[in-house]
C-alpha positions in Angstrom: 3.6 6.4 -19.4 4.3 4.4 -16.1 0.6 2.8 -16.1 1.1 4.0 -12.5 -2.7 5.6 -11.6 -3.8 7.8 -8.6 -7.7 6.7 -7.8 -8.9 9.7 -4.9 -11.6 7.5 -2.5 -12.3 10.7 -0.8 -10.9 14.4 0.7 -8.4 15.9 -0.4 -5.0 14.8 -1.8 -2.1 16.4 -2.9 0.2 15.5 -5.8 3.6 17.0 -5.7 5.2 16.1 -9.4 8.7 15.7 -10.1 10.7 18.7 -11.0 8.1 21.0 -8.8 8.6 22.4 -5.8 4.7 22.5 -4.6 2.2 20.3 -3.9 -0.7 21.1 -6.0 -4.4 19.3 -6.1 -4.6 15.8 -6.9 -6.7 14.9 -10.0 -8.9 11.4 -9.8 -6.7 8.6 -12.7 -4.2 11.1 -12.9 -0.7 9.3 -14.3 1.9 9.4 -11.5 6.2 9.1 -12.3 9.2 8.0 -9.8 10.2 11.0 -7.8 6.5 12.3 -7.3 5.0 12.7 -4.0 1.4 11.7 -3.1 -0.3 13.4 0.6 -3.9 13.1 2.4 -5.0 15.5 4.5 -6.8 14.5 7.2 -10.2 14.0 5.4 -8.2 12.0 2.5 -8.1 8.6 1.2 -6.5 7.6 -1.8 -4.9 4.3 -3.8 -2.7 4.7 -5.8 -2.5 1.5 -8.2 1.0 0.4 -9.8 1.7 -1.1 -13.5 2.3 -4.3 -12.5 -1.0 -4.6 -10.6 0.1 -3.5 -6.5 -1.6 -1.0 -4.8 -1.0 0.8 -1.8 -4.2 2.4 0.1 -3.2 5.8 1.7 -4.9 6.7 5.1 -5.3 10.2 6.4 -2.4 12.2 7.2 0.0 10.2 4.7 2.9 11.5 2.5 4.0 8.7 0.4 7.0 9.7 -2.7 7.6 6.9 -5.7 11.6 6.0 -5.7 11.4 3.9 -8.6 8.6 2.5 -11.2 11.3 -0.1 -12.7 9.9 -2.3 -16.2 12.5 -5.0 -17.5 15.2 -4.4 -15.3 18.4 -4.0 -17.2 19.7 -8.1 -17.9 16.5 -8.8 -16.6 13.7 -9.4 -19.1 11.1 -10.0 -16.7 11.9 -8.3 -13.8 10.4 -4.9 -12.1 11.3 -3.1 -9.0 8.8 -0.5 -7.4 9.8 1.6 -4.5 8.2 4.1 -2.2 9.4 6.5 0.8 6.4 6.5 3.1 7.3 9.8 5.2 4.3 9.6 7.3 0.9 8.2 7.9 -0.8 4.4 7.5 -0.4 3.0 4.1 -1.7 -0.4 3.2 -0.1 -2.2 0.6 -1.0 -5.2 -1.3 2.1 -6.2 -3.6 1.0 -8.5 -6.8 2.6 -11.9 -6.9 5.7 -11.1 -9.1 7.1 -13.7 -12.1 10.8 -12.9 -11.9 13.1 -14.0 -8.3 14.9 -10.9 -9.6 11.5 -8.6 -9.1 10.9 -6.5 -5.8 8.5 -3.9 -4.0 10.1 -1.8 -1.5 9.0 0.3 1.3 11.5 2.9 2.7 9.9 4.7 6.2 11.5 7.1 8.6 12.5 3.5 10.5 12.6 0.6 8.6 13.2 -0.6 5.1 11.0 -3.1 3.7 11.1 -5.9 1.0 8.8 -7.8 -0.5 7.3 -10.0 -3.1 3.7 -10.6 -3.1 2.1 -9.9 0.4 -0.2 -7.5 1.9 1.3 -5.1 4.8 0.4 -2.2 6.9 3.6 0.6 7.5 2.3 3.2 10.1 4.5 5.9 11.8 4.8 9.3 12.0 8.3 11.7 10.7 10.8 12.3 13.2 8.8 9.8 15.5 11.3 6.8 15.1 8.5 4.1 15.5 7.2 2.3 12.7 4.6 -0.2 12.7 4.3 -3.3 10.4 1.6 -5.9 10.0 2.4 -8.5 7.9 0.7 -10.9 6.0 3.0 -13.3 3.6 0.4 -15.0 1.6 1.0 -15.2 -1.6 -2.4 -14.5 -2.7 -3.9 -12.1 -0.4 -7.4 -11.5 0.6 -8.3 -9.5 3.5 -9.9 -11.4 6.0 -8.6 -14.7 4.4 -6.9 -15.6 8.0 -5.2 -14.1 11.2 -1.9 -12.1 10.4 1.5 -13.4 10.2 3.3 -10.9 12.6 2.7 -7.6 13.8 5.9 -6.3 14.2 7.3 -2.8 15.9 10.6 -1.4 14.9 12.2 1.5 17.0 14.8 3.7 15.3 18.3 3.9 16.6 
């Protein structure tokens, strides 16, 4: 098992599982893989919590697919790499403080790519827009409403 956990806050969320070509209901702790796909409608909230201790909060209207749920990194013990494709919607994501320099979250959208180790961001945009919106926060420890963000930062597509 990944350790990877869906948590619904409220709504209704969708689950599309690797291998199927339908989303079907999500279920409250189900387990979730690389390659599935996780969507609110608009009445939906849900977290979905990663092994290593990251989550990433899903607003309304979000479609968010797991890349990669990486453990011991081949030649590296220690390391883990976790990566999502946020198609649409607000997603905030708190990324766990990781051991290994060789560890890494990342955050592919319909504009941007993100990468990071430990922090707390916002990615918000909608498919086929081209505008993506990230709030950053590099603390290494974060806590909402510890201080003022770091950069708010607006990436247009080419």
């Amino acid at each position: 098992a990944s350790g990877t956990v869906l948590t619904i806050v409220a709504g209704d969320v969708s689950v599309q599982q690797t291998g199927q070509l339908n989303y079907q209901p999500g279920r409250d702790g189900m387990t979730l893989q690389a390659g599935d796909f996780v969507k609110t409608t608009p009445n939906g909230f849900a977290i979905i919590t990663f092994f290593d201790g990251s989550t990433a909060s899903l607003d309304p209207g979000t479609e968010v697919g797991i890349s990669s749920l990486l453990r011991n990194r081949p030649g590296q013990a220690s390391a883990i790499a976790i990566a999502l494709q946020q198609k649409s919607g607000a997603m905030w994501t708190r990324i766990a403080p990781m051991a290994s320099q060789s560890s890494l979250f990342q955050i592919d959208t319909p504009a941007s790519v993100v990468v990071v180790r430990g922090t707390l961001l916002l990615t918000a945009g909608q498919a086929g827009a081209g505008l993506i919106e990230l709030v950053l926060d590099f603390l290494p420890e974060c806590r909402l409403g510890q201080r003022p963000f770091d950069a708010l930062v607006h990436l247009a597509a080419r």
